[in-house]
C-alpha positions as CSV (number, residue, x, y, z in Angstrom):
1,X,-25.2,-15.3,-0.1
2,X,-22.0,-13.4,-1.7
3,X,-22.2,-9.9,-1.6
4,X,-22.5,-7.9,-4.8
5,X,-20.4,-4.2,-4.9
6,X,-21.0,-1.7,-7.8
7,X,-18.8,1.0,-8.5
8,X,-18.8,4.0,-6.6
9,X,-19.1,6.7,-8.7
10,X,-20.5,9.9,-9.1
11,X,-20.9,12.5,-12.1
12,X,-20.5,16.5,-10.5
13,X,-20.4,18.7,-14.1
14,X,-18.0,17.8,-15.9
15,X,-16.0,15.3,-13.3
16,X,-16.7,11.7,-12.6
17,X,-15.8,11.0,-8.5
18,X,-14.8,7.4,-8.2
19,X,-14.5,5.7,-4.3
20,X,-11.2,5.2,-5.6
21,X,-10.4,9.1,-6.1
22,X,-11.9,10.3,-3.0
23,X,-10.0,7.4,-1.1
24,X,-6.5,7.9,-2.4
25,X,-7.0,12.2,-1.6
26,X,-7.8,11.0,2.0
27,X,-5.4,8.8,2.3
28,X,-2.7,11.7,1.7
29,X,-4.8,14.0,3.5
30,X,-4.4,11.4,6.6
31,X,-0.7,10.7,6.3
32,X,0.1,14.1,6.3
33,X,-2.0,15.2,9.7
34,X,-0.2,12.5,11.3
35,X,3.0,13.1,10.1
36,X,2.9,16.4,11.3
37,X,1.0,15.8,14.5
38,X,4.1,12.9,15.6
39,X,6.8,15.6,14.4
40,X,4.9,18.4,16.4
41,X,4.6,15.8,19.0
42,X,8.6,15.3,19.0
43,X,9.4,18.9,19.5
44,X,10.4,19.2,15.4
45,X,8.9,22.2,14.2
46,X,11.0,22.8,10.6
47,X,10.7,18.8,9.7
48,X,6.5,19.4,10.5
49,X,6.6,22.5,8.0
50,X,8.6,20.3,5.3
51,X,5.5,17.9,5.6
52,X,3.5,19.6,2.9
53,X,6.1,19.7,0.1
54,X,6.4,16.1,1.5
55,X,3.4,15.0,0.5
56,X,2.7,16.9,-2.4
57,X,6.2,14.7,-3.9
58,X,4.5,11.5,-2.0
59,X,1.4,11.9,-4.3
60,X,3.1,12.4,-7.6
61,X,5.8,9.9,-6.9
62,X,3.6,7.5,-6.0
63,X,1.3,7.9,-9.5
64,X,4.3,8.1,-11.9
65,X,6.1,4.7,-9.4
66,X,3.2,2.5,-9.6
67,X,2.7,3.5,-13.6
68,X,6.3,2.5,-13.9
69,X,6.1,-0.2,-12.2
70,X,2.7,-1.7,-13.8
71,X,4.4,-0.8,-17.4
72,X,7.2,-3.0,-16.8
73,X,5.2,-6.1,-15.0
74,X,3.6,-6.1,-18.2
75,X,5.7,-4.7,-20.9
76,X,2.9,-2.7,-22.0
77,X,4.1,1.3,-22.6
78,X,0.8,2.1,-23.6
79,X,-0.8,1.1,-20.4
80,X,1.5,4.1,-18.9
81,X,-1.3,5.9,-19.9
82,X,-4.6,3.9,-18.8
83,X,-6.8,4.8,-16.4
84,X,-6.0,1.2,-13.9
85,X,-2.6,-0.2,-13.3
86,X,-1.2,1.6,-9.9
87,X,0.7,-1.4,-8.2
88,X,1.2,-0.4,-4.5
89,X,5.3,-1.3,-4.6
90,X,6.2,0.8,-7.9
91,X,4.1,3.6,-6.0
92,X,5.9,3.0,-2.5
93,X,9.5,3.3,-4.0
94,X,8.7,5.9,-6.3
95,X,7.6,8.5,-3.3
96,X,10.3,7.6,-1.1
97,X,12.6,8.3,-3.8
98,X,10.2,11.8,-4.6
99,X,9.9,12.7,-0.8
100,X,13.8,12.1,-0.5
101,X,14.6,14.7,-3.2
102,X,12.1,17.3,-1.9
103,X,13.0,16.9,1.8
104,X,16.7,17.5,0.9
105,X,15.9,20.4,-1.1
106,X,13.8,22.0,1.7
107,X,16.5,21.4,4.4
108,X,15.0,18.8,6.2
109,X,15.7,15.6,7.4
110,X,15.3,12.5,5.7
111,X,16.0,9.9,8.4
112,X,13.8,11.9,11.2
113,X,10.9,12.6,9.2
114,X,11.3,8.5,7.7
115,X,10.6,7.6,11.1
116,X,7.2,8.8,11.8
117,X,6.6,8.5,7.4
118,X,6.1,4.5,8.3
119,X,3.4,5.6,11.1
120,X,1.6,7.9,8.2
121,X,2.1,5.7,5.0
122,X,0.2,2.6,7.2
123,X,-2.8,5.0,7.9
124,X,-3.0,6.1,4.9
125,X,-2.4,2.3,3.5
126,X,-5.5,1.3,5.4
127,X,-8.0,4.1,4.1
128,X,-6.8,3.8,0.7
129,X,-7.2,0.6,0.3
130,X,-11.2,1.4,0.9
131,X,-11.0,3.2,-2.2
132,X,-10.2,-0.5,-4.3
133,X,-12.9,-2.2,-2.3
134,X,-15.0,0.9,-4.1
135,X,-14.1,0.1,-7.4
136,X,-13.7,-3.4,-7.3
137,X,-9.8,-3.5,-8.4
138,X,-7.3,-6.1,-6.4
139,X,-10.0,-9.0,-5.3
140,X,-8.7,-12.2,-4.3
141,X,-9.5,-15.8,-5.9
142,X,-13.1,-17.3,-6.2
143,X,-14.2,-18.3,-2.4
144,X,-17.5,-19.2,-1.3
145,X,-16.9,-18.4,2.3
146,X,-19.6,-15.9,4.9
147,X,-17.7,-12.1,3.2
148,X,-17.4,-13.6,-0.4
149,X,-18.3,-10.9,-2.8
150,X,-18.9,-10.4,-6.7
151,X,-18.0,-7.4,-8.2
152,X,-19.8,-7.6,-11.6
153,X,-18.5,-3.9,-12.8
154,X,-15.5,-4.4,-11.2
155,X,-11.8,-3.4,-12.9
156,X,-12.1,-6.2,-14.1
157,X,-15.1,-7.9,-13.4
158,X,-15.3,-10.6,-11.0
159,X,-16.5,-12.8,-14.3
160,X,-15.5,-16.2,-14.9
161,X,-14.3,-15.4,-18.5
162,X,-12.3,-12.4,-16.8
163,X,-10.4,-14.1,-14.4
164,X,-9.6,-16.9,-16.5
165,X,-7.9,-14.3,-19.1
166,X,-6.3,-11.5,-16.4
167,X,-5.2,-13.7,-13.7
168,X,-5.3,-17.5,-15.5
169,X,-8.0,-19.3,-13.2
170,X,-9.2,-21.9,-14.2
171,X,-13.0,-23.1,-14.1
172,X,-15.1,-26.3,-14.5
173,X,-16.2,-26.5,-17.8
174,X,-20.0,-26.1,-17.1
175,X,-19.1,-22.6,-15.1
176,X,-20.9,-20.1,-18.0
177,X,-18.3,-17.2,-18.8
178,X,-20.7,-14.5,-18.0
179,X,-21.2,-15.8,-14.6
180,X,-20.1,-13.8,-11.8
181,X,-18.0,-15.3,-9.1
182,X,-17.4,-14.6,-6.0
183,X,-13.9,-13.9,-4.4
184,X,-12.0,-13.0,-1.5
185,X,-12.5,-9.0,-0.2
186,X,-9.0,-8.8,0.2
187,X,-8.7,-4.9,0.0
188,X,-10.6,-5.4,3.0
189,X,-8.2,-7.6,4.2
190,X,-5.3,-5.2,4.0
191,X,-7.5,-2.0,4.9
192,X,-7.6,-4.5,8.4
193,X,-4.3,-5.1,8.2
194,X,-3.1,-1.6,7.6
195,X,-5.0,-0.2,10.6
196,X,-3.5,-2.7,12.8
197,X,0.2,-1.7,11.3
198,X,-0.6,1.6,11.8
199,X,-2.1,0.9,15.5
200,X,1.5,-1.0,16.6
201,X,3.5,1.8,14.7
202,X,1.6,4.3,16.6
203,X,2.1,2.7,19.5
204,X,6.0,2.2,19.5
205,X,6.2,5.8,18.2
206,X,8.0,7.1,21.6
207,X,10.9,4.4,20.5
208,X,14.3,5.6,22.0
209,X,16.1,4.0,19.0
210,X,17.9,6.3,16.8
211,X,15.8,7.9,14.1
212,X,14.6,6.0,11.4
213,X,14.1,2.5,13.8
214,X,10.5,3.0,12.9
215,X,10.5,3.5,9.1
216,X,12.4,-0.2,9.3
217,X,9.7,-1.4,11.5
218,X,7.1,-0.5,9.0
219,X,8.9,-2.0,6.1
220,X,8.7,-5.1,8.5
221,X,5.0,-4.8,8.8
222,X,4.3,-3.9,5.4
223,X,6.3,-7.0,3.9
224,X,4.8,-9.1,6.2
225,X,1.4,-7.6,5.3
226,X,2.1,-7.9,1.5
227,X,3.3,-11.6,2.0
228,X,0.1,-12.9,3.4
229,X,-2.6,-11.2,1.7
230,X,-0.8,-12.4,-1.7
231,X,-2.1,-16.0,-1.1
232,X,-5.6,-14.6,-1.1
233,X,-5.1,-12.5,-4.3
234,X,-6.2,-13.2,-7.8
235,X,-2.7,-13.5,-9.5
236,X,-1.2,-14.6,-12.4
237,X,2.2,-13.5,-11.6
238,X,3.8,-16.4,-9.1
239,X,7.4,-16.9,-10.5
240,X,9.4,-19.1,-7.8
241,X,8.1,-21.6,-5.3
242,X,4.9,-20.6,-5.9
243,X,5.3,-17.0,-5.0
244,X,4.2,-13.8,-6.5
245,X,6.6,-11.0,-7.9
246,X,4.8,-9.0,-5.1
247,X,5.7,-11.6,-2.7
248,X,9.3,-11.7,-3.5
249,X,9.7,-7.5,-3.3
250,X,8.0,-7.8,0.4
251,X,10.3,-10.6,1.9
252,X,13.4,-7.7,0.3
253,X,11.2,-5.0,1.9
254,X,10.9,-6.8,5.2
255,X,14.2,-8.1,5.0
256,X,16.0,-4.7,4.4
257,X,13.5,-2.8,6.9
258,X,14.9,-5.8,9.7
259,X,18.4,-4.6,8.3
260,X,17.5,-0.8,9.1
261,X,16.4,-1.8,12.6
262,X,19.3,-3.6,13.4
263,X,21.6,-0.4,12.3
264,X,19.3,1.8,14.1
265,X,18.9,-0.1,17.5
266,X,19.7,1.9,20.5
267,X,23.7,1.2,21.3
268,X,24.3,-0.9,24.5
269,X,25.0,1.6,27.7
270,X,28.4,1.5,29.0
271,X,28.9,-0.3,32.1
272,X,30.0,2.2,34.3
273,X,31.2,0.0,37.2
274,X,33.4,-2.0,34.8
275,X,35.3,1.8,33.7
């Protein structure tokens, strides 16, 4: 029997809080404690007290990235201005560019804080992504399996009329419009996936590569993450061999962040019985 979610929501006065709201604040609320805590843990006070400002770019880079990034995918402008349409990528690249303007301005240092920002952005990846469970936003294609689930308010609802219009799926003839289908969880899928990112990240966090190894091993990660949970996703979007423009921007993701590694790997030791 498919699970049914309804939005989260809650009216306080004059202010609606939405599981997706609440999820996105702790999600920056997260990534900045362990940003801090990984810097502190380094020994790098002034990049720790940068972290703030940090962030506080992070949060409106990432709203005015994934806008832009939604507004061209469609070639909507008016949807700049809608309530939905945050696409994680447009929102990834436009706080790195945010957090790199800030941090330079503040006198700190891009490359070191970047390599504990891949630890923070996968934690917070992972609770955020709670937040689109809560409203029913980024579901996967129609499955019948044992954690199916219908979101019949969802943005947009798990309808077969819906799906058939927003992401071109196609359904038996006899399948009524109204009916409400069940699909993949896949923000669950990736709040799973982003906790284990963040657990390896955390892990490898003592790296003795030169800074920034560990921002290129999350862009690893995160393409690789991105890649797979695609193929679950309800998508009208695939351009080329079947693959989604999402798809296509984490194989450059993973591919640059393998790049980054590469530069940043620790240089061989001399051999000191050969001098």
């Amino acid at each position: 029997m498919p699970i049914t979610v309804h939005p989260f929501a809650y009216e306080v006065g004059p202010l609606q809080l939405t599981g997706f709201g609440l999820a996105v604040l702790l999600a920056f609320v997260v990534a900045q404690h362990i940003c801090v805590k990984a810097l502190e843990e380094r020994g790098d006070p002034h990049n720790a007290s940068v972290i703030p400002d940090a962030v506080l770019a992070a949060v409106l880079g990432t709203l005015v990235g994934a806008k832009l990034y939604y507004v061209i995918l469609t070639g909507d402008p008016s949807a700049f201005l809608s309530r939905g349409g945050f696409v994680f990528w447009g929102g990834f690249i436009g706080a790195v560019i945010a957090c790199w303007i800030v941090i330079r301005r503040k006198g700190g240092d891009f490359v070191k804080i970047s390599d504990v920002a891949g630890i923070a952005i996968a934690g917070g990846y992972a609770v955020g992504r709670t937040g689109c469970w809560a409203v029913g936003d980024d579901y996967g294609r129609p499955w019948s399996g044992p954690l199916a689930v219908r979101f019949p308010e969802g943005a947009p609802p798990s309808t077969a009329e819906s799906m058939a219009r927003n992401f071109g799926v196609r359904f038996p003839a006899d399948v009524p419009p109204t009916e409400v289908i069940a699909v993949h969880p896949t923000q669950l899928y990736e709040t799973a996936m982003g906790l284990a990112m963040f657990l390896i990240l955390w892990r490898l966090r003592g790296h003795r590569h030169a800074p920034g190894w560990l921002f290129g091993a999350y862009c690893v990660l995160a393409g690789a993450e991105r890649f797979v949970v695609e193929f679950f996703r309800a998508k009208d979007d695939r351009v080329a061999a079947g693959l989604t423009v999402a798809q296509l921007i984490a194989l450059t993701i993973a591919a640059g962040g393998a790049a980054w590694m590469l530069a940043k790997r620790r240089p061989a030791q001399p051999d000191v019985a050969a001098a």
